[in-house]
C-alpha positions in Angstrom: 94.0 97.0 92.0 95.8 95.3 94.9 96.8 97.1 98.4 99.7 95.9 100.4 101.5 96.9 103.9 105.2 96.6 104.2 107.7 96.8 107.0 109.5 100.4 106.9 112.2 99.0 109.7 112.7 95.9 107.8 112.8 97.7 104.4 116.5 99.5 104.6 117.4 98.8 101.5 114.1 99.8 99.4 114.9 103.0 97.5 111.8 104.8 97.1 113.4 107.3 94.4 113.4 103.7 91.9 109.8 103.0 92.8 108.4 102.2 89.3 105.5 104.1 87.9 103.0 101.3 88.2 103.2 101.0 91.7 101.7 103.9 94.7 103.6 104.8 97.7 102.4 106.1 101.0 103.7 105.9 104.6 102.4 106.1 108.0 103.0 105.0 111.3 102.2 101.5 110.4 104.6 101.5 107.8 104.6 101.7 103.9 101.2 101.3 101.9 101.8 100.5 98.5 99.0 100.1 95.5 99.3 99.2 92.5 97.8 101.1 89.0 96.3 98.8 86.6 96.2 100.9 83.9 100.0 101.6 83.9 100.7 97.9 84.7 98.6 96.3 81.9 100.6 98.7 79.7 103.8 98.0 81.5 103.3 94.2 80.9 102.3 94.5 77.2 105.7 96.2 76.6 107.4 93.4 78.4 108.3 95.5 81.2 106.6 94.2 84.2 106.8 90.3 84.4 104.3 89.8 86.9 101.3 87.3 86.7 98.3 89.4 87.9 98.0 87.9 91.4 98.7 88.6 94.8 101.4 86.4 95.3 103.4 87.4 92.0 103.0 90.8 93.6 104.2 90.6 97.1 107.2 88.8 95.1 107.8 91.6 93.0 107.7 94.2 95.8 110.4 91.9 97.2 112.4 92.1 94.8 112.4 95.8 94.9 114.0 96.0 98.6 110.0 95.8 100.5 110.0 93.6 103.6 107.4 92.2 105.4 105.1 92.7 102.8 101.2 91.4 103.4 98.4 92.4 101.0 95.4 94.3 102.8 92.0 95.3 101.7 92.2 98.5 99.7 89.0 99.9 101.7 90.8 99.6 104.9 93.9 101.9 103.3 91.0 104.1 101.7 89.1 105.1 104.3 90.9 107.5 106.0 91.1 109.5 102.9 87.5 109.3 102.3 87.2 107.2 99.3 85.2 104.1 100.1 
């Protein structure tokens, strides 16, 4: 699983309604805090679906290319822990 921040100022032209279903969206003050889901991307790239090597980089490119700005990867316990998880 990878964690990521993006810009929500900088991100106009991300539509959240064509978020695909391997990624997670959330918002706050900070901005948008995207994860991904292993489980549905491991299935999405067997299919031929996802075209994404599994790394960070290939990632932020990808949420790029969906309309995301700005977009820096953070440690998934830092988004967690306000929802109790770590």
């Amino acid at each position: 699983m990878y964690c990521f921040r993006a810009e929500w100022k900088s991100s106009k032209n991300f539509d959240r309604q064509n978020l695909p279903d391997w990624l997670c969206l959330d918002a706050d003050w900070q901005g948008f805090k995207i994860t991904t889901i292993p489980e549905v991307a491991d299935v999405a790239e067997i299919l031929g679906i996802l075209q994404v090597n599994d790394s960070p980089d290939e990632w932020i490119s990808h949420l790029e290319s969906l309309g995301l700005k700005g977009v820096t990867q953070v440690c998934c316990e830092e988004m967690f822990e306000d929802k109790g998880y770590t």
